[in-house]
DOLOLO-157158 format. One record per residue: residue number from 1; residue in three letters; x negated, y negated, z of N, C-alpha, C in turn. Coordinates in Angstrom, 2 decimals. Each point is the difference from the previous one (the first is absolute). Layout:
<nodes>
node num NUM; residuo Ala; n_c1 X; n_c2 Y; n_c3 Z; ca_c1 X; ca_c2 Y; ca_c3 Z; c_c1 X; c_c2 Y; c_c3 Z .
...
</nodes>
This chain:
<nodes>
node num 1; residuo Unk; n_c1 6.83; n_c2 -10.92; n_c3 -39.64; ca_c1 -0.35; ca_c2 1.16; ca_c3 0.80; c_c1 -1.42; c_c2 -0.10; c_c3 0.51 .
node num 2; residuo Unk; n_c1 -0.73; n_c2 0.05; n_c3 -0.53; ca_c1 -1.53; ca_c2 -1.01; ca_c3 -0.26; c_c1 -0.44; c_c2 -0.52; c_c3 1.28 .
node num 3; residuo Unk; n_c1 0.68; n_c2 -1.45; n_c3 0.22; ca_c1 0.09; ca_c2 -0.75; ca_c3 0.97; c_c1 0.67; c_c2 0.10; c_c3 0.94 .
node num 4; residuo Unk; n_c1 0.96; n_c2 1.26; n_c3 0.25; ca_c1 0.79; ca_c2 0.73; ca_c3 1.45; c_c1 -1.47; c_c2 0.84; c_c3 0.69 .
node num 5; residuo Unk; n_c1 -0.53; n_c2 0.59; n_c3 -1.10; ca_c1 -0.87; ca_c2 0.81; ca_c3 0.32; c_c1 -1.14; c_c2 -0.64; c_c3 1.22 .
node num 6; residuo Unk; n_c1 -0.66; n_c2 -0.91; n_c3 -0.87; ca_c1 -1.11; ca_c2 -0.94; ca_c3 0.66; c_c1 0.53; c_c2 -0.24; c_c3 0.63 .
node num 7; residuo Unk; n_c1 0.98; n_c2 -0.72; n_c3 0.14; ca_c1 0.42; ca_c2 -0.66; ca_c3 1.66; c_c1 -0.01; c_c2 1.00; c_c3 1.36 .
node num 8; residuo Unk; n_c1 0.83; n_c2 1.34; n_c3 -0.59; ca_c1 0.17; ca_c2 0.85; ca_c3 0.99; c_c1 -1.71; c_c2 0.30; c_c3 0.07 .
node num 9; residuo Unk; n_c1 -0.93; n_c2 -0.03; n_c3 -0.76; ca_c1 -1.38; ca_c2 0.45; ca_c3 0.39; c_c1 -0.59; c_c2 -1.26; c_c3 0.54 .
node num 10; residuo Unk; n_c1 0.45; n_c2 -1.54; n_c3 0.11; ca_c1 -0.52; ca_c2 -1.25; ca_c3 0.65; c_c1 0.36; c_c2 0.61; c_c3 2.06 .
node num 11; residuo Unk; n_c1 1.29; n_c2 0.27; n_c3 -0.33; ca_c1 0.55; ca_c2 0.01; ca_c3 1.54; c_c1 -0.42; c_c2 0.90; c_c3 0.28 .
node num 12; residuo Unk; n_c1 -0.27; n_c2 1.33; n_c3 -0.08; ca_c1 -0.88; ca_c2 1.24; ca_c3 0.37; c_c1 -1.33; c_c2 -0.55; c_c3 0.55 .
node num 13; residuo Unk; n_c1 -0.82; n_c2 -0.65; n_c3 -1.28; ca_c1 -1.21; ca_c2 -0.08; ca_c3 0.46; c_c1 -0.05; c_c2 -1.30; c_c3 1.66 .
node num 14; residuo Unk; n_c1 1.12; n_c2 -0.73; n_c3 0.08; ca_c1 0.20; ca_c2 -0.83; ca_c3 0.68; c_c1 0.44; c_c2 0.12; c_c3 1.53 .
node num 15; residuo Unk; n_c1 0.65; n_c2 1.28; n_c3 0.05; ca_c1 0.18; ca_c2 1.06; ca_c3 0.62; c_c1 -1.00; c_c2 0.78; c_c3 1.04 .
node num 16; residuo Unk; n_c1 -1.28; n_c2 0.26; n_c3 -0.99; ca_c1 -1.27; ca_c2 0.65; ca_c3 0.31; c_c1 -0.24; c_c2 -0.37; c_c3 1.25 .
node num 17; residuo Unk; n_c1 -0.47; n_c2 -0.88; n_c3 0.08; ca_c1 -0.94; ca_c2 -0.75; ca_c3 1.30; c_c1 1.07; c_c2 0.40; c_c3 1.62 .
node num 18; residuo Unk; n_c1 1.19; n_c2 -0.42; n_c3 -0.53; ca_c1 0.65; ca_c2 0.31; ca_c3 1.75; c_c1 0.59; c_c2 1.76; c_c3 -0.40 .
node num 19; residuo Unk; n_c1 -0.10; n_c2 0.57; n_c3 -0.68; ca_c1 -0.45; ca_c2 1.70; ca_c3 0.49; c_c1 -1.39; c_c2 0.29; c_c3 0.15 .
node num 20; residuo Unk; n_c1 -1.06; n_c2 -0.96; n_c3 -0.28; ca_c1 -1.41; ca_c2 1.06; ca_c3 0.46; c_c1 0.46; c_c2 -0.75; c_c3 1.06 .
node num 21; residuo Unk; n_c1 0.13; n_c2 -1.45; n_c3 0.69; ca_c1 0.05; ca_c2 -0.24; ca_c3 1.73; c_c1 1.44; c_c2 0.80; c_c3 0.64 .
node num 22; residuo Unk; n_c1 0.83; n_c2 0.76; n_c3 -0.59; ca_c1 0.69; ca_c2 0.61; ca_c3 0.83; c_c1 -0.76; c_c2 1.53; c_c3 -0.14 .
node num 23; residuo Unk; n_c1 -0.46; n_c2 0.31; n_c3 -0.59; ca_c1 -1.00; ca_c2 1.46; ca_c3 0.44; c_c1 -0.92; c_c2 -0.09; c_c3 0.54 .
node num 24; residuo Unk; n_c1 -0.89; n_c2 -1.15; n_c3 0.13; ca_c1 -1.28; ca_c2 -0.21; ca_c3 0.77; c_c1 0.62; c_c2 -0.02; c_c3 1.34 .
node num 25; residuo Unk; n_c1 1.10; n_c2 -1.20; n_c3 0.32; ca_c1 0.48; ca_c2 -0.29; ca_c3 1.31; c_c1 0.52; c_c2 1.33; c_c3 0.70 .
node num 26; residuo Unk; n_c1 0.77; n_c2 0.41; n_c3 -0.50; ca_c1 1.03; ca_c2 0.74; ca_c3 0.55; c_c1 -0.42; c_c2 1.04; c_c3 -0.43 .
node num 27; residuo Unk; n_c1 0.09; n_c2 0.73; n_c3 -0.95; ca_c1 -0.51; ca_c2 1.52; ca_c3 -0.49; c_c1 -1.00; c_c2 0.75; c_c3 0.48 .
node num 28; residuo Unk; n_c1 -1.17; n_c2 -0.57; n_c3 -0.16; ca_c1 -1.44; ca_c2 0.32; ca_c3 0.51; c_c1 0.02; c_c2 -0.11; c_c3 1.21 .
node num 29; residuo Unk; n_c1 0.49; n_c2 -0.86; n_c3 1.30; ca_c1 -0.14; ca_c2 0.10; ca_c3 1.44; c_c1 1.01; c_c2 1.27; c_c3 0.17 .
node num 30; residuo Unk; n_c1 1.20; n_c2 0.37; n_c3 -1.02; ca_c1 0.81; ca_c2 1.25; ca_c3 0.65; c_c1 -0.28; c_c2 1.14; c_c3 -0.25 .
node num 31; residuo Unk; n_c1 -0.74; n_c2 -0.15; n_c3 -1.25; ca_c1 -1.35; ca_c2 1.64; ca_c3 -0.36; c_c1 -0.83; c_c2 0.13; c_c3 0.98 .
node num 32; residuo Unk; n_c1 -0.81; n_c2 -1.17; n_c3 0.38; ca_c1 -0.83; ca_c2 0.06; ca_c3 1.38; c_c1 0.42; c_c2 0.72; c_c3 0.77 .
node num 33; residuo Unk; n_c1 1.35; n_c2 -0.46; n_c3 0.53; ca_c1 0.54; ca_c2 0.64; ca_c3 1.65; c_c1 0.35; c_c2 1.57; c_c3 -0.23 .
node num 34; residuo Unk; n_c1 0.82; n_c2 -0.08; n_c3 -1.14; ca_c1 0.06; ca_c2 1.53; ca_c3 0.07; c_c1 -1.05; c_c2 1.07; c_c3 -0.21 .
node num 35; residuo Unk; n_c1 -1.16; n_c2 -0.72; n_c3 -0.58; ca_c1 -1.20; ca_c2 1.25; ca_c3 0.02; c_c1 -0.91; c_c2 -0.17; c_c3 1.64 .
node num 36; residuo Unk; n_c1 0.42; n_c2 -1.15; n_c3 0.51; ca_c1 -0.83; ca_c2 -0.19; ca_c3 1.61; c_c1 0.76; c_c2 1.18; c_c3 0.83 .
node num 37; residuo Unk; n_c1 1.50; n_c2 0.19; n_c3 -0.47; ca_c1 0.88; ca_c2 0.53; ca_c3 0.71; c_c1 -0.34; c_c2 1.82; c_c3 0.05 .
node num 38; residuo Unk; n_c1 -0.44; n_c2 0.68; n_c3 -1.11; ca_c1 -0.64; ca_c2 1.23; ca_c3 -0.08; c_c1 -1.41; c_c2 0.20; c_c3 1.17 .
node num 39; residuo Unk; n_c1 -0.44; n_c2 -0.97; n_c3 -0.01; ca_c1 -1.38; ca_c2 -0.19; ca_c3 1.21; c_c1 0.33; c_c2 -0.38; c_c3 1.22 .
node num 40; residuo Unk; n_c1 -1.15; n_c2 0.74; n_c3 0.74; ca_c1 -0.04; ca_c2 -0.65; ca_c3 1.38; c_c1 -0.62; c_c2 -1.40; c_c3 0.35 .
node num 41; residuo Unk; n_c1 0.31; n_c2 -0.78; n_c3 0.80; ca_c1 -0.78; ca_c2 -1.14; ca_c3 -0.13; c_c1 0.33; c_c2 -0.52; c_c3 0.96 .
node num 42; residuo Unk; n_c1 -0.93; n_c2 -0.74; n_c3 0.72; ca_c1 0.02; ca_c2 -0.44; ca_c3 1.20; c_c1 -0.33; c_c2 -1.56; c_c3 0.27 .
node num 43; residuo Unk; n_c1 -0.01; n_c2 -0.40; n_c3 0.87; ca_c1 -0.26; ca_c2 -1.77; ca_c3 -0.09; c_c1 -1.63; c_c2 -0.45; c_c3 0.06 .
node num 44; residuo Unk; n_c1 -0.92; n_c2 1.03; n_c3 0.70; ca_c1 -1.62; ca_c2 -0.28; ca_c3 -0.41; c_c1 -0.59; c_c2 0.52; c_c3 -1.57 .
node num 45; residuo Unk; n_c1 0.98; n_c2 0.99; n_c3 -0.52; ca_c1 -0.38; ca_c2 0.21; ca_c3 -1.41; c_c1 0.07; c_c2 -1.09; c_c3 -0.69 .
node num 46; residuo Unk; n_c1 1.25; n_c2 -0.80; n_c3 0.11; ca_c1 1.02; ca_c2 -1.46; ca_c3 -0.74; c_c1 -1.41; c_c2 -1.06; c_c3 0.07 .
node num 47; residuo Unk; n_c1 0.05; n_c2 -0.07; n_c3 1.79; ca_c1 -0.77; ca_c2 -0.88; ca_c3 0.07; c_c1 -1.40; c_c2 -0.41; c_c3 -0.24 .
node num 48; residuo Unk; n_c1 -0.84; n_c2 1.11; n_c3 -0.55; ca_c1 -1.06; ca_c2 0.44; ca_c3 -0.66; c_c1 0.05; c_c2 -0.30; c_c3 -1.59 .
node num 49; residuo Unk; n_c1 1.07; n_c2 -0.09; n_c3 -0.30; ca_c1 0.24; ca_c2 0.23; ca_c3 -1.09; c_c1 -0.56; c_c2 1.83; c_c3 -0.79 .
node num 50; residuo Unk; n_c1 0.02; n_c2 0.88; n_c3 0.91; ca_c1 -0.30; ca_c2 0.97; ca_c3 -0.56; c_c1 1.30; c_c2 0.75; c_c3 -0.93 .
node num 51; residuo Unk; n_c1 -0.79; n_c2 0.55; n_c3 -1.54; ca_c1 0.72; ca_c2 0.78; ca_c3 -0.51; c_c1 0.44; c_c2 1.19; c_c3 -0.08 .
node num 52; residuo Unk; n_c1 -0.65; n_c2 0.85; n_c3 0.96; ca_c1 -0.58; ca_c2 1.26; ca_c3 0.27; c_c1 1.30; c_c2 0.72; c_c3 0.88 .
node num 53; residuo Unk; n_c1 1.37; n_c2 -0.14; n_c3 -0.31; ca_c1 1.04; ca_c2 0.21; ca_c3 0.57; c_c1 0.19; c_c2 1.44; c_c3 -0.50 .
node num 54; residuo Unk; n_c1 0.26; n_c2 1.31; n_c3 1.31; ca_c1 0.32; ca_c2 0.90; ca_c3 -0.42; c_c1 1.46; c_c2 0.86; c_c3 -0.14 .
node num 55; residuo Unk; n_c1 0.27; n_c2 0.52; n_c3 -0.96; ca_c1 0.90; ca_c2 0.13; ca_c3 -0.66; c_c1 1.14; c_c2 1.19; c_c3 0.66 .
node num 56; residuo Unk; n_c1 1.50; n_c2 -0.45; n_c3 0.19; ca_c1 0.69; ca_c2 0.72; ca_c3 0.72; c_c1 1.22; c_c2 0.42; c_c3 -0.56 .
node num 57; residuo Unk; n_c1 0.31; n_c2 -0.46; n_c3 -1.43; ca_c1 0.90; ca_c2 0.25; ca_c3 -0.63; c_c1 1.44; c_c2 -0.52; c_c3 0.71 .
node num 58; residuo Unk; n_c1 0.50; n_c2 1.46; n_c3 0.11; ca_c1 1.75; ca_c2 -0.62; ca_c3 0.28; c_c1 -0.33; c_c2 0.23; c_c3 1.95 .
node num 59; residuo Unk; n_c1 -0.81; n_c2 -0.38; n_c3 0.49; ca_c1 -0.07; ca_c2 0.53; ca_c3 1.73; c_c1 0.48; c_c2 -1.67; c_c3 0.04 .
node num 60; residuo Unk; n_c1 -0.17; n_c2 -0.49; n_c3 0.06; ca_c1 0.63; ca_c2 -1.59; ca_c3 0.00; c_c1 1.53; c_c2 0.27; c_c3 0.33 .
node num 61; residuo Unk; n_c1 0.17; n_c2 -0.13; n_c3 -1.12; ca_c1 1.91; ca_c2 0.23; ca_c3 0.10; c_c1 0.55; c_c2 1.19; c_c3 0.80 .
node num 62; residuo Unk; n_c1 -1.11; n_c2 0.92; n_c3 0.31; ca_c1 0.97; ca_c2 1.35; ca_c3 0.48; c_c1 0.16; c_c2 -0.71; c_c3 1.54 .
node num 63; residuo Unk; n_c1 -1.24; n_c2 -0.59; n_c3 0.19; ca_c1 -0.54; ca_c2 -0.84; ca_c3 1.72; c_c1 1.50; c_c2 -0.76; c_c3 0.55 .
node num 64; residuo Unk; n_c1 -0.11; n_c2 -1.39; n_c3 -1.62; ca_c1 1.24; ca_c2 -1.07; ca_c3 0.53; c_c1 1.24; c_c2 0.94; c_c3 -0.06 .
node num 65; residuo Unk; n_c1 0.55; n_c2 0.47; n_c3 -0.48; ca_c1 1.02; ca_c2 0.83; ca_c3 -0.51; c_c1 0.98; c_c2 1.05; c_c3 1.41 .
node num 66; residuo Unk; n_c1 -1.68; n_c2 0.32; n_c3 0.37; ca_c1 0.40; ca_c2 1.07; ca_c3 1.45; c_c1 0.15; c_c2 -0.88; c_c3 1.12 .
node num 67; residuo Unk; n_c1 0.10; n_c2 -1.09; n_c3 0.45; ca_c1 -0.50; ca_c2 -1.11; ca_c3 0.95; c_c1 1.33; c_c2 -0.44; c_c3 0.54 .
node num 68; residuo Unk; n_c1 0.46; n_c2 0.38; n_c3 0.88; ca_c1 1.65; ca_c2 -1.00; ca_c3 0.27; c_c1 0.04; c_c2 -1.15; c_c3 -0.45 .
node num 69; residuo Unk; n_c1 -0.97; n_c2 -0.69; n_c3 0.46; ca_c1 -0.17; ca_c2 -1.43; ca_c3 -0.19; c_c1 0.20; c_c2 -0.90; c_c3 -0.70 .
node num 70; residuo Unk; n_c1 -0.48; n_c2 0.92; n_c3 -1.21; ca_c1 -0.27; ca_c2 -0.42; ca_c3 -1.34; c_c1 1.59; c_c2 -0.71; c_c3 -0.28 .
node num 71; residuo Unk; n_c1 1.37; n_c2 1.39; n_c3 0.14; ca_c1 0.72; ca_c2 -0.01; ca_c3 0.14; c_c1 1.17; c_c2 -1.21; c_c3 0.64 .
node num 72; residuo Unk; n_c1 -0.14; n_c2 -0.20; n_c3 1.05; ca_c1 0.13; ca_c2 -0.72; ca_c3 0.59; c_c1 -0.13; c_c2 -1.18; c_c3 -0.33 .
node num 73; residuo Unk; n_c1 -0.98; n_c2 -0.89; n_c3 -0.08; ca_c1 -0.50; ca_c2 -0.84; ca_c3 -1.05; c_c1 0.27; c_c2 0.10; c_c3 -1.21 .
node num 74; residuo Unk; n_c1 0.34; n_c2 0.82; n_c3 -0.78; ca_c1 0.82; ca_c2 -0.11; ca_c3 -1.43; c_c1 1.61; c_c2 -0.20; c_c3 0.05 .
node num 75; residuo Unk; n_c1 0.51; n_c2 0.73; n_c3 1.06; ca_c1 1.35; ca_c2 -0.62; ca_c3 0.48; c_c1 0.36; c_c2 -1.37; c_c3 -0.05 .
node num 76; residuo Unk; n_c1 -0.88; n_c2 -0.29; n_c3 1.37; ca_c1 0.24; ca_c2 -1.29; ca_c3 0.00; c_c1 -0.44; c_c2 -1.34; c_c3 -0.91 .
node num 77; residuo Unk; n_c1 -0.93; n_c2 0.33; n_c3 -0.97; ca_c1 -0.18; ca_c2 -0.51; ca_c3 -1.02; c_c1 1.28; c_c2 0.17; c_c3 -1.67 .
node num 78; residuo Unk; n_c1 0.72; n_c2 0.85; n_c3 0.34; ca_c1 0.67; ca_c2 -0.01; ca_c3 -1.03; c_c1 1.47; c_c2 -0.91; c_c3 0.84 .
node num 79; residuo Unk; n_c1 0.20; n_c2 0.28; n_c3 1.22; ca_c1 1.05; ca_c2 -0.71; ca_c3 0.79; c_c1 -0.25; c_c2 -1.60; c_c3 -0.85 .
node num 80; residuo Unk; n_c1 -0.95; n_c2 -0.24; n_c3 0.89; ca_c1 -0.71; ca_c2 -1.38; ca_c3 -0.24; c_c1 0.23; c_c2 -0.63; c_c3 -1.07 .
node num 81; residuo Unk; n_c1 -0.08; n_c2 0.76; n_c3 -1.12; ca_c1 -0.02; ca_c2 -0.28; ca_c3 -1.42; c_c1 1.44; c_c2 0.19; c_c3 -0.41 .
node num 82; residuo Unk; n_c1 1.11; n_c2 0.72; n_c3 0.18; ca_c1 0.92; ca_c2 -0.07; ca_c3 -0.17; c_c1 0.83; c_c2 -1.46; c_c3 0.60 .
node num 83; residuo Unk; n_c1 -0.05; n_c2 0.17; n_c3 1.33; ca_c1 0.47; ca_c2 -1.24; ca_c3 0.61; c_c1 -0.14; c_c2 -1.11; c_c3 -0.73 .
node num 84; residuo Unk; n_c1 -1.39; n_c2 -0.53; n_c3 -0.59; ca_c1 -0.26; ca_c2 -1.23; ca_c3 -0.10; c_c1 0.26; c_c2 -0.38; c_c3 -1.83 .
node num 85; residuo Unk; n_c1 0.59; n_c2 0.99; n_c3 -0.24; ca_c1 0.51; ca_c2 0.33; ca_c3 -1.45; c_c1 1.92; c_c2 -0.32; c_c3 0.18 .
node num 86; residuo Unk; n_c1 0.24; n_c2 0.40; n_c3 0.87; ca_c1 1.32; ca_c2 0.34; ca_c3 -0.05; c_c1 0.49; c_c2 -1.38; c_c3 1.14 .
node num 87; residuo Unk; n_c1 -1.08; n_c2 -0.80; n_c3 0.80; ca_c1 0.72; ca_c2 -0.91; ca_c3 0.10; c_c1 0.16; c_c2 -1.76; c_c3 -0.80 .
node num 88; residuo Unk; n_c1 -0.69; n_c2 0.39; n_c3 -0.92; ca_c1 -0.34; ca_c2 -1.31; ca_c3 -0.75; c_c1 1.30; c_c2 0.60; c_c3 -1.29 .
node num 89; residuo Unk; n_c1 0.59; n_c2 0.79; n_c3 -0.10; ca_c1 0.84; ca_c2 0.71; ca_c3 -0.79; c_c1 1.14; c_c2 0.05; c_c3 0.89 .
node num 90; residuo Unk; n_c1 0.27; n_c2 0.04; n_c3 0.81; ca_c1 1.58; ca_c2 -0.12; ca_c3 0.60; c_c1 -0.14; c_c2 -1.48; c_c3 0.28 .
node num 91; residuo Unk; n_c1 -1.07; n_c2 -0.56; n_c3 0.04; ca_c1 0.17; ca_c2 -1.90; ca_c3 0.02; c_c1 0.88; c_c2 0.04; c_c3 -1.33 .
node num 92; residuo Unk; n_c1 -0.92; n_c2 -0.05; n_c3 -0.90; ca_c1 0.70; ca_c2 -0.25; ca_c3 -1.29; c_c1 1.54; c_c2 0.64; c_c3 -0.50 .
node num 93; residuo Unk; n_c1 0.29; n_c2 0.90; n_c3 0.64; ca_c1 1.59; ca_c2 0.50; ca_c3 -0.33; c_c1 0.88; c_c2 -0.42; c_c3 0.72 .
node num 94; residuo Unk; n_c1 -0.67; n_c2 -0.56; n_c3 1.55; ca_c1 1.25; ca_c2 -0.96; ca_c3 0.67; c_c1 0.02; c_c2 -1.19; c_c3 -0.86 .
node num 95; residuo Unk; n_c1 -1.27; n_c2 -1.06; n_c3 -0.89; ca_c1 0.16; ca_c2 -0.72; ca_c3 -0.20; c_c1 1.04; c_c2 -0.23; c_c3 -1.23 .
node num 96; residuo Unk; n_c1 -0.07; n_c2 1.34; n_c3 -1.23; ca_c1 0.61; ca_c2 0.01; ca_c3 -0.76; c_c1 1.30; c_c2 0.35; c_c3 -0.05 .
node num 97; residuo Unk; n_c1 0.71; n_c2 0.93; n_c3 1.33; ca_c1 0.93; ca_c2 -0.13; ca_c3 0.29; c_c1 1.29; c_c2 -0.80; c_c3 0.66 .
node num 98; residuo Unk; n_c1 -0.99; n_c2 -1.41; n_c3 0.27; ca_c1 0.12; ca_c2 -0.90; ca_c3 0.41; c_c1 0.61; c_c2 -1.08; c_c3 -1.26 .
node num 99; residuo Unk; n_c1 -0.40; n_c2 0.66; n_c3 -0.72; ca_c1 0.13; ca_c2 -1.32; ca_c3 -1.40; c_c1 0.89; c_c2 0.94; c_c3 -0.66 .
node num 100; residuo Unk; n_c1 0.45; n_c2 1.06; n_c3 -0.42; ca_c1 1.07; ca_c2 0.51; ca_c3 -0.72; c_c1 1.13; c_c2 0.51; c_c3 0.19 .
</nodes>
């Protein structure tokens, strides 16, 4: 029991290193965006590197949200994404219907 133990605490600790680089990589740039996303911010603030972004809460989303556009562009982005899902998937069911 002893030596189930340690092992399961060898592979844990072994483990470690690619979860801090999947929270550094990935985690921390998506905390970023969503707190940039409460602020206003513009491309000479960015490009300044200024931090001094003022704060708008949910006016962001009410903005994209009310926008046809937005709309529009989410349509056709989910089209897009369906299609190119569903034809690499009817490849494969002609192919398998092909063989049985």
């Amino acid at each position: 029991m002893r030596q189930r133990r340690r092992v399961h605490r060898l592979l844990y600790l072994l483990l470690l290193p690619c979860l801090v680089a999947i929270g550094v990589l990935l985690l921390w740039p998506l905390g970023q965006v969503v707190v940039m996303s409460f602020h206003r911010l513009d491309n000479v603030r960015q490009l300044r590197g200024d931090r001094d972004w003022p704060w708008v809460g949910l006016d962001n989303y009410a903005q994209i949200l009310s926008d046809p556009f937005f709309w529009t562009v989410l349509r056709n982005t989910v089209l897009f994404a369906v299609a190119n899902v569903a034809r690499p998937v009817s490849g494969i069911l002609v192919v398998l219907s092909t063989i049985w």
